[in-house]
Backbone as JSON, one array per atom type, in Angstrom:
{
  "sequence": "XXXXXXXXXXXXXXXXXXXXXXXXXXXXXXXXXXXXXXXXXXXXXXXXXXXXXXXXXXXXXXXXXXXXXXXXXXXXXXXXXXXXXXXXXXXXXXXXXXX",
  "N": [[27.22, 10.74, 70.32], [28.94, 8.5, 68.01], [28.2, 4.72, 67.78], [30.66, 3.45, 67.24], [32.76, 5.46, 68.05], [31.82, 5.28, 70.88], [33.31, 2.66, 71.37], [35.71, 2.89, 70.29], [37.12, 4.37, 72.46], [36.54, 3.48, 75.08], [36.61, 2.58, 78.64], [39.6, 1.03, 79.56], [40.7, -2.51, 80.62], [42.39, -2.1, 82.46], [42.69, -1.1, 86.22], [45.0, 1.23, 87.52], [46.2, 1.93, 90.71], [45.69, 4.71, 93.0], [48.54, 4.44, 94.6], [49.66, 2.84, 92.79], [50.58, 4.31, 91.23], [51.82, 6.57, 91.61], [54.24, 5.33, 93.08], [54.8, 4.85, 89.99], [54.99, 7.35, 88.48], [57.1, 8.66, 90.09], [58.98, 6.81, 89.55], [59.66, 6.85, 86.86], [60.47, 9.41, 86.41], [62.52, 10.18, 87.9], [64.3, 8.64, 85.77], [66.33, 8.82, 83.22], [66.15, 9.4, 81.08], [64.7, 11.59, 79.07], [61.74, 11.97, 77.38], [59.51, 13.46, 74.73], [56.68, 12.45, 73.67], [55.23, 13.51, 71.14], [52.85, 12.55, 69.59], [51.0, 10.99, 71.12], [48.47, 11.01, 71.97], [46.49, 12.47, 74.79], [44.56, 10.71, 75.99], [42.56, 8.73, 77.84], [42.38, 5.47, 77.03], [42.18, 6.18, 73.8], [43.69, 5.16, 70.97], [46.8, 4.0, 70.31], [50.07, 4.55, 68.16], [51.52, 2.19, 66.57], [54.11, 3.04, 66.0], [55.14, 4.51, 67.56], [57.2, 5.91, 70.31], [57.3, 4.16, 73.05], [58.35, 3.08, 76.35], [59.62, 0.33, 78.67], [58.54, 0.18, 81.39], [59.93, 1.32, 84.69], [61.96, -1.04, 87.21], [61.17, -0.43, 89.28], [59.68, 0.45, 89.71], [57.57, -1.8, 88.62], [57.42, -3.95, 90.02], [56.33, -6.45, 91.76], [53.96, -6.64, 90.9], [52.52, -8.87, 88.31], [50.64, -8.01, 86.47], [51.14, -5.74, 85.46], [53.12, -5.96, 83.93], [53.42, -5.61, 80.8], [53.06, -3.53, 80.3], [53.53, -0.03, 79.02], [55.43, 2.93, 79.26], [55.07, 6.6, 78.0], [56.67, 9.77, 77.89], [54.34, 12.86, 77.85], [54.01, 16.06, 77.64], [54.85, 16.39, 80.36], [53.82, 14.74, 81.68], [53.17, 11.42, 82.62], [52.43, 9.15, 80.21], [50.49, 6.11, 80.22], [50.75, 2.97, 78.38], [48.91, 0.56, 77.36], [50.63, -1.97, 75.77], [49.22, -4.68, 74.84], [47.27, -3.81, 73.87], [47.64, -1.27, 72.89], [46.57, 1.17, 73.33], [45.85, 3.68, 75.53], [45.98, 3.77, 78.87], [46.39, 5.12, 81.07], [46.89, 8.47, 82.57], [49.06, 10.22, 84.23], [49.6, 12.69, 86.06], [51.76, 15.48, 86.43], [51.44, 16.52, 89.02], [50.2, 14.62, 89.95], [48.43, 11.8, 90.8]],
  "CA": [[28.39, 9.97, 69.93], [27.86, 6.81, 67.56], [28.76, 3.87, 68.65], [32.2, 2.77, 66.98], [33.23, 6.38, 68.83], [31.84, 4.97, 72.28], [34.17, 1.46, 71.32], [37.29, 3.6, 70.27], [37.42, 5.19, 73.87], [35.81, 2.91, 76.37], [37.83, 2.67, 79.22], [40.52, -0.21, 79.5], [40.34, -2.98, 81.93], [43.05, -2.42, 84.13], [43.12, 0.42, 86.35], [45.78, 1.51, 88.58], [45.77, 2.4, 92.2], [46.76, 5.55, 93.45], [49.85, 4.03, 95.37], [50.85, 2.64, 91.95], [50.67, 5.66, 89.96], [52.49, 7.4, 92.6], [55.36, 4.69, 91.98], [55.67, 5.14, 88.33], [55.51, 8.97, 88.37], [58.15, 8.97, 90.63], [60.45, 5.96, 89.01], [60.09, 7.57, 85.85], [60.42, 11.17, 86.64], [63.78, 9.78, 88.27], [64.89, 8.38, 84.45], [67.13, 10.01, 83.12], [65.02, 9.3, 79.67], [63.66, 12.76, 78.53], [61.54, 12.18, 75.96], [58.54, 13.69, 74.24], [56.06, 11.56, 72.42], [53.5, 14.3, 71.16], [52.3, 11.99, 68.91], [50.59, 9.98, 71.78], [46.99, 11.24, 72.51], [46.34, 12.48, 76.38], [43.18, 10.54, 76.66], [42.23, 7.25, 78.47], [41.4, 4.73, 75.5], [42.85, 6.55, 72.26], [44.45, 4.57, 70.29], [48.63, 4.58, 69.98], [50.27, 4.16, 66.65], [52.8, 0.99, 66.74], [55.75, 3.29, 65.86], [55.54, 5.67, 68.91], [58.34, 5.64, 71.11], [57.74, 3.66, 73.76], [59.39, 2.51, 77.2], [59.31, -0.5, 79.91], [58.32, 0.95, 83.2], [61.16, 0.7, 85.54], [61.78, -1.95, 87.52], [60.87, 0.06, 90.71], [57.4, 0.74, 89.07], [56.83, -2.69, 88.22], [57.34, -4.24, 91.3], [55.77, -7.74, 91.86], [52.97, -7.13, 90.14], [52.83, -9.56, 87.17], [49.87, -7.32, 85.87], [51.56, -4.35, 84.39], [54.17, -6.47, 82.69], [52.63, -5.46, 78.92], [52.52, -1.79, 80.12], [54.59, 0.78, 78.38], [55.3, 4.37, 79.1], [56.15, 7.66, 77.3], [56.21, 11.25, 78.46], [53.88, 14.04, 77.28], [54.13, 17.45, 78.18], [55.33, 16.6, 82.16], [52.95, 13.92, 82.29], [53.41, 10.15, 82.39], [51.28, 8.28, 79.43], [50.9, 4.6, 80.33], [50.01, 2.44, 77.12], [49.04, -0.85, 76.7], [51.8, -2.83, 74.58], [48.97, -5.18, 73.64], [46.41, -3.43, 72.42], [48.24, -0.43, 72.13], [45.88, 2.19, 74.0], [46.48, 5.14, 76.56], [45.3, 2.76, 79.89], [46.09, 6.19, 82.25], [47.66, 9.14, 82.14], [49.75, 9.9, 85.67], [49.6, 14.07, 85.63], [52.84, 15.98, 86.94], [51.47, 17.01, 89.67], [50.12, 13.21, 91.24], [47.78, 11.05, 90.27]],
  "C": [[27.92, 8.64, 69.38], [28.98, 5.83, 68.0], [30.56, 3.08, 68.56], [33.22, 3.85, 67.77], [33.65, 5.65, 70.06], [32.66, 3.83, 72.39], [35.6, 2.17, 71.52], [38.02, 4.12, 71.85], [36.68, 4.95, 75.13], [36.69, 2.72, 77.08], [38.77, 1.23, 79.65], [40.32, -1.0, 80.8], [40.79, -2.97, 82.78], [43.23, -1.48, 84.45], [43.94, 0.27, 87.67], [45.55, 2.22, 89.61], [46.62, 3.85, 92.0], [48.19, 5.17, 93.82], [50.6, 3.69, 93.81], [51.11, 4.04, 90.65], [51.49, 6.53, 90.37], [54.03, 6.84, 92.27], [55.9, 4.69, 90.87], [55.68, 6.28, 88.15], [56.97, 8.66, 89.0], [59.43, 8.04, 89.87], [60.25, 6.31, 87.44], [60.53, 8.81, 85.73], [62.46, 10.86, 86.86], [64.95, 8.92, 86.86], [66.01, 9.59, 84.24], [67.09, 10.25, 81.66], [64.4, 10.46, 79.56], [62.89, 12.38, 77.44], [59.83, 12.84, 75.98], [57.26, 12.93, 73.34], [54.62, 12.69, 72.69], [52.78, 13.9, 70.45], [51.19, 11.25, 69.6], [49.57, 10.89, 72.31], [46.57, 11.96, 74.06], [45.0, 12.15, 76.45], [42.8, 9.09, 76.28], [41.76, 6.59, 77.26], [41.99, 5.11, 74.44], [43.95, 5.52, 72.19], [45.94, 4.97, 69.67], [49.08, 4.16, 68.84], [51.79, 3.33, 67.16], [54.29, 1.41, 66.65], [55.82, 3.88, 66.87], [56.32, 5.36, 69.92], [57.91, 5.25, 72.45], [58.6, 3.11, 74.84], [58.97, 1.27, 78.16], [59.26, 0.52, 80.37], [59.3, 0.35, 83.68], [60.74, -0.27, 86.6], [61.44, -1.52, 89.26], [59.59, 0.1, 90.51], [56.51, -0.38, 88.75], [56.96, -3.63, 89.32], [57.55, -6.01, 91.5], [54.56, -7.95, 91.16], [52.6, -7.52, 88.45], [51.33, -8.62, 86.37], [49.93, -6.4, 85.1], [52.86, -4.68, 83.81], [54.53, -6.12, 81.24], [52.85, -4.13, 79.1], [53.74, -0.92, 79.5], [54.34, 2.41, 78.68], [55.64, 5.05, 77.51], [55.42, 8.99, 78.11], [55.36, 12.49, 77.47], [53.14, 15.56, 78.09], [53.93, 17.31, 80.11], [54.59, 15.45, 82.51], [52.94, 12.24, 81.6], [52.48, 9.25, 81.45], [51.56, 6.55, 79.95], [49.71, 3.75, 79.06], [50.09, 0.63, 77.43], [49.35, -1.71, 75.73], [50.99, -3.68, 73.95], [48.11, -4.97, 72.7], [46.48, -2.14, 72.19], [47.29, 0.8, 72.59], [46.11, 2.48, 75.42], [45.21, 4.24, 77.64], [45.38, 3.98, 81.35], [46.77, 6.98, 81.81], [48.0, 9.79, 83.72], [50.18, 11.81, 85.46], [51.21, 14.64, 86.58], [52.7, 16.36, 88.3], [50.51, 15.86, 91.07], [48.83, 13.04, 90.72], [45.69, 12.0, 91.03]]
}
């Protein structure tokens, strides 16, 4: 792999706990937001395209912690994408069946 590869898909700096991944599965799952974004990559790092549909995380998912303020969901195929609003890359992906 050359190296602008290993840049494109290094892994992001903030990573989420189990406990909170557990939280936003569940307070999104509980939406009542269906949506699909198959446009959106399933893998840590790839890069999101500025039009892709996008959501806040609910306000059950975001808690107190002023850290995942920037973060943005969308759903793909059962499974929670969480993107980073500022630089716009797939920061986890929260699987249907628990983190």
């Amino acid at each position: 792999m050359n190296h602008t590869a290993q840049r494109r898909f290094s892994a992001p700096h903030i990573a989420l706990s189990p406990a909170q991944k557990r939280v936003i599965y569940s307070a999104v799952s509980r939406q009542r937001l269906r949506t699909s974004a198959a446009d959106i990559p399933l893998i840590v790092g790839a890069a999101v395209s500025r039009s892709a549909a996008l959501f806040t995380l609910p306000d059950e998912a975001r808690g107190d912690d002023l850290s995942v303020e920037f973060l943005k969901y969308a759903t793909v195929d059962n499974n929670v994408v969480v993107v980073d609003s500022i630089s716009m890359r797939v920061i986890d992906i929260i699987h249907s069946a628990g983190p």
